[in-house]
N, C-alpha and C positions, 0 to 999 in steps of 0.2 A: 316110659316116663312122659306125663304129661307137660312137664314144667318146661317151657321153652327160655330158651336163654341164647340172646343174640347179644352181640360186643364191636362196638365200633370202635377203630384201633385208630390213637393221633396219628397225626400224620405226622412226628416229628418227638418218637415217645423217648422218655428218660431213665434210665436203669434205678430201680428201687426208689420209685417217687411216686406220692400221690399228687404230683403234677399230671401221671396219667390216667386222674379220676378226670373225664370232659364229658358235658353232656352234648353227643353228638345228634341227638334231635328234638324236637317240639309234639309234648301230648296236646292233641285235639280231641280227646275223649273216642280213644282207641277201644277203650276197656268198657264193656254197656253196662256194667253190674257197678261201678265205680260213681257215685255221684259224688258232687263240690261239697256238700254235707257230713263227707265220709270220713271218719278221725285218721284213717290211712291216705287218706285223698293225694297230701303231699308226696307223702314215703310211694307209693305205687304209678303216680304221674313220673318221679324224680326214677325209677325202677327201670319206666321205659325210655326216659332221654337218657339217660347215662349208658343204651343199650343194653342192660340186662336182664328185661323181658319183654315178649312182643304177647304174653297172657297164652290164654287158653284155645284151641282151632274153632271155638263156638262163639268167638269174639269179647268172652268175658276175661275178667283174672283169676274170678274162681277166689272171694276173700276170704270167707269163710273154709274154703276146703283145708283139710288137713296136708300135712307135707311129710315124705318119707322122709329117712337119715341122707338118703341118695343124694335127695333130693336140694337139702342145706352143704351137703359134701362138694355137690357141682358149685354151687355160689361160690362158696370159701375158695376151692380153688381156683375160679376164675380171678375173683376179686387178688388173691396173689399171685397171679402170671400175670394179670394186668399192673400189678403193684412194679413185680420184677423186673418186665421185658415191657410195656403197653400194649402186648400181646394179650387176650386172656384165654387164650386155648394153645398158644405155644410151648406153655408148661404141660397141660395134662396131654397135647398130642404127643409129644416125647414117650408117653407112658402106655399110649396104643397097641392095639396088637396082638395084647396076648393072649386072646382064645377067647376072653370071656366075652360073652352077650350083653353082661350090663353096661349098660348107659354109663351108670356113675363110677367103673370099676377105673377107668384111667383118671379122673379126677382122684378117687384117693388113693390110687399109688403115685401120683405127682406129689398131695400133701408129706405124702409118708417120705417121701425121696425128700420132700425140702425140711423133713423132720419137725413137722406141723402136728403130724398123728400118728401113732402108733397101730400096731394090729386090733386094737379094742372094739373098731367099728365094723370089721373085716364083714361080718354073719350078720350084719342090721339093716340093709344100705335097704331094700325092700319094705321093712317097718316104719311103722310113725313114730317121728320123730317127738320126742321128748324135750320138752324147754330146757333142760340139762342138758340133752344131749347138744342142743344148737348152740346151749352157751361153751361149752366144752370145743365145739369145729370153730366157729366163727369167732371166739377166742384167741384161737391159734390161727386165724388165718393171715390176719397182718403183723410185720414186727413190732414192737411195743415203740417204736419211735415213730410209728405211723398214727397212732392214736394216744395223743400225750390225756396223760389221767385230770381230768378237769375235775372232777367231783370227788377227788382220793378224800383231803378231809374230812369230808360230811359222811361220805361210806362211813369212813371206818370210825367214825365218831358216833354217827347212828346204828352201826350195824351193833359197836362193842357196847351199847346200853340196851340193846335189844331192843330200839323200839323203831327200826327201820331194816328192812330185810327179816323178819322174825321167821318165815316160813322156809328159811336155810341157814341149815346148821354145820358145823364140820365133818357130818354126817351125810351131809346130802353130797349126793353125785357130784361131782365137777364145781363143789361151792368157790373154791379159789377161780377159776371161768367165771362162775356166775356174779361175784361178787367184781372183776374184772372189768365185766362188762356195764355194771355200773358206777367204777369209779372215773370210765372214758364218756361216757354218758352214751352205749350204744344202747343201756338198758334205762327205765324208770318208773318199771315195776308196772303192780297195774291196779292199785290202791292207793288210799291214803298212805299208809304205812312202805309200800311199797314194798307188797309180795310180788315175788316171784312167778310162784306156780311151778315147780322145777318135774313135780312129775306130770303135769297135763301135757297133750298136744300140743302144739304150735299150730296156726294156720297161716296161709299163704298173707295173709294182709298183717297182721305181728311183724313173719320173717320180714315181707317188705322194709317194715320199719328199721329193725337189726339193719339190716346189709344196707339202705342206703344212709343211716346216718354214722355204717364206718367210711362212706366214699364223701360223704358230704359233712363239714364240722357246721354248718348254718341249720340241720335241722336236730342236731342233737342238744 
């Protein structure tokens, strides 16, 4: 797994709070592929003070690259061990140990223990990930009282005339996730209309965006 993920733990964390969202450091243009220009520019500076990536061993972030299932499975579950304990590897080390080689295999059976996910993803963690699928993990990764729904009306005002979200239907994969994730505003499409994309890839500079504006409510 290339996707590195470091976590700076308060010094003084709170059980089930995103009081233990802190950015415990300062980017000085860690990342060489990242300019001030960058429409992620915020979301992947805000990635690495919050300690949840130190990027790629070649000094980049790697924006454009693609991301496996693993790969959004490791976030989500830090991002809720950090939510639960201010730990964010106290929950998936719990779930250590047991034979397998992947990387991402303790992170989703940590999910699965906190009843975040089920077996669905068990056979994918190696594939690229799907914009449904990362809305489907990262859905479930905080409890619904951690990201209060800021945009529910207009969703579902716009969604039920068809003329906002039209590229997801109650047919598409995980559309209640996806729809989810734009009524907290982790999502806002990526059009006018505010398609989706539920079956393309994700890249590393997107997820940025997802995962830091469920830690942060100032950039969503």
């Amino acid at each position: 797994l290339t996707f590195s993920l470091l976590l700076g733990v308060p010094a003084l964390a709170a059980e089930n709070s995103t009081d233990n969202f802190v950015r415990t450091k300062t980017y000085t243009g860690e990342f060489s592929d990242l300019t001030k220009d960058s429409v992620f520019y915020d979301n992947v500076a805000a990635l690495y003070e919050y300690g949840l990536s130190v990027g790629k061993g070649d000094g980049t972030f790697g924006l454009k690259d693609s991301m496996t299932v693993g790969q959004i499975v490791i976030f989500a579950a830090r991002l809720r061990s950090l939510y639960r304990t201010g730990d964010a590897e106290a929950g998936p080390n719990a779930h250590g140990g047991d034979g397998d080689s992947s990387t991402a295999v303790r992170y989703l059976r940590y999910l699965q223990a906190e009843g975040a996910l089920g077996s669905e993803l068990d056979a994918s963690l190696t594939s690229p990930a799907t914009r449904a699928q990362v809305a489907h993990v990262l859905a479930n990764a905080l409890p619904t009282e951690a990201l209060p729904a800021i945009n529910d009306a207009a969703v579902t005002e716009g969604y039920a005339s068809r003329k906002f979200i039209t590229d997801v239907t109650e047919y598409t994969d995980y559309y209640q996730d996806i729809l989810y994730l734009y009524r907290t505003g982790i999502s806002g499409g990526s059009d006018a209309t505010g398609s989706y994309l539920p079956d393309q890839p994700i890249t590393r500079g997107a997820a940025a965006a997802m995962v830091t504006r469920m830690v942060d409510p100032a950039l969503r």
